[in-house]
C-alpha positions as CSV (number, residue, x, y, z in Angstrom):
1,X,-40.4,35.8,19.5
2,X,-36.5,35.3,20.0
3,X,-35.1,35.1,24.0
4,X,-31.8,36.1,24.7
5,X,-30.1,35.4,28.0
6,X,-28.9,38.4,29.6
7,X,-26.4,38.2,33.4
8,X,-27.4,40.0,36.3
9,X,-25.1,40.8,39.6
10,X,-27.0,40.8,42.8
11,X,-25.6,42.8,46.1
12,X,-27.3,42.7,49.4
13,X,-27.1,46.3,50.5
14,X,-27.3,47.7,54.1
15,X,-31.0,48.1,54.2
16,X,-31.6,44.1,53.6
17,X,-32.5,45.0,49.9
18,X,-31.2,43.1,47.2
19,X,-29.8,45.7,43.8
20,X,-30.0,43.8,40.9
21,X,-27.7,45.2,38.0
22,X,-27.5,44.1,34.3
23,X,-23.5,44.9,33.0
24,X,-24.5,44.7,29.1
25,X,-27.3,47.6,29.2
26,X,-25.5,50.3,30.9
27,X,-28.2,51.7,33.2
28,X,-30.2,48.8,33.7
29,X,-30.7,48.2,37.5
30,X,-33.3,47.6,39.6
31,X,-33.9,45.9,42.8
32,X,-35.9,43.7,45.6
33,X,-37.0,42.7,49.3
34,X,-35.6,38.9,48.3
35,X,-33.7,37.6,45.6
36,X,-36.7,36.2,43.9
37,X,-38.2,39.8,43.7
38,X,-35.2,41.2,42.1
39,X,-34.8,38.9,39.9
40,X,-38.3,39.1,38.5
41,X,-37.2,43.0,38.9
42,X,-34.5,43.1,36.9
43,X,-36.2,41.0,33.9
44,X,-38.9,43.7,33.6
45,X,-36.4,45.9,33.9
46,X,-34.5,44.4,31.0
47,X,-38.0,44.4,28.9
48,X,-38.3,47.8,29.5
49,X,-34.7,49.2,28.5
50,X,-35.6,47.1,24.7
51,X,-38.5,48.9,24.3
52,X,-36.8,51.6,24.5
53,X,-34.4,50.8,22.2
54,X,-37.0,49.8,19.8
55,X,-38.8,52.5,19.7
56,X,-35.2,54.8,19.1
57,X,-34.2,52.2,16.6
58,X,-31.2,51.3,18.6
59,X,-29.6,48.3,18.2
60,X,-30.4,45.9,21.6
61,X,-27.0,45.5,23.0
62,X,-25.8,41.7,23.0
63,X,-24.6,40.5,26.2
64,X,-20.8,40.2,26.3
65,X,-20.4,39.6,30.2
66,X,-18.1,37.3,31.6
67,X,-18.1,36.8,35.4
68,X,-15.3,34.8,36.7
69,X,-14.3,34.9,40.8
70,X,-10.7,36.4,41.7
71,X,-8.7,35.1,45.0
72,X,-7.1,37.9,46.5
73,X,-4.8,37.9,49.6
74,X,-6.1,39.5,52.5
């Protein structure tokens, strides 16, 4: 079996949940109660968008994310 490292963005939204979102499979997203929740959220999630792509014979997408932190003046 081959493992690939894939990034996820977490945002705490208004209702205390946490939405989980993986940039290099557009639609991937998924969420939790705690960050440890959506992170194990988001994996499955993951799993489930390549056996999709399996099964359509679509190549998996490779993960080309690059996160970097910009200072802006307020």
């Amino acid at each position: 079996m081959l493992y690939m490292n894939y990034k996820a963005f977490f945002i705490k939204g208004d209702d205390g949940y946490i939405v989980a979102e993986c940039p290099a499979i557009p639609g991937c997203v998924s969420q939790g109660k705690t960050l440890q929740e959506a992170k194990k959220n988001i994996k499955e999630a993951i799993e489930l968008c390549f056996e999709c792509y399996k099964e359509d014979k679509k190549e998996i997408p490779k993960d080309r994310t690059r996160i970097a932190e910009i200072a802006v003046a307020i």
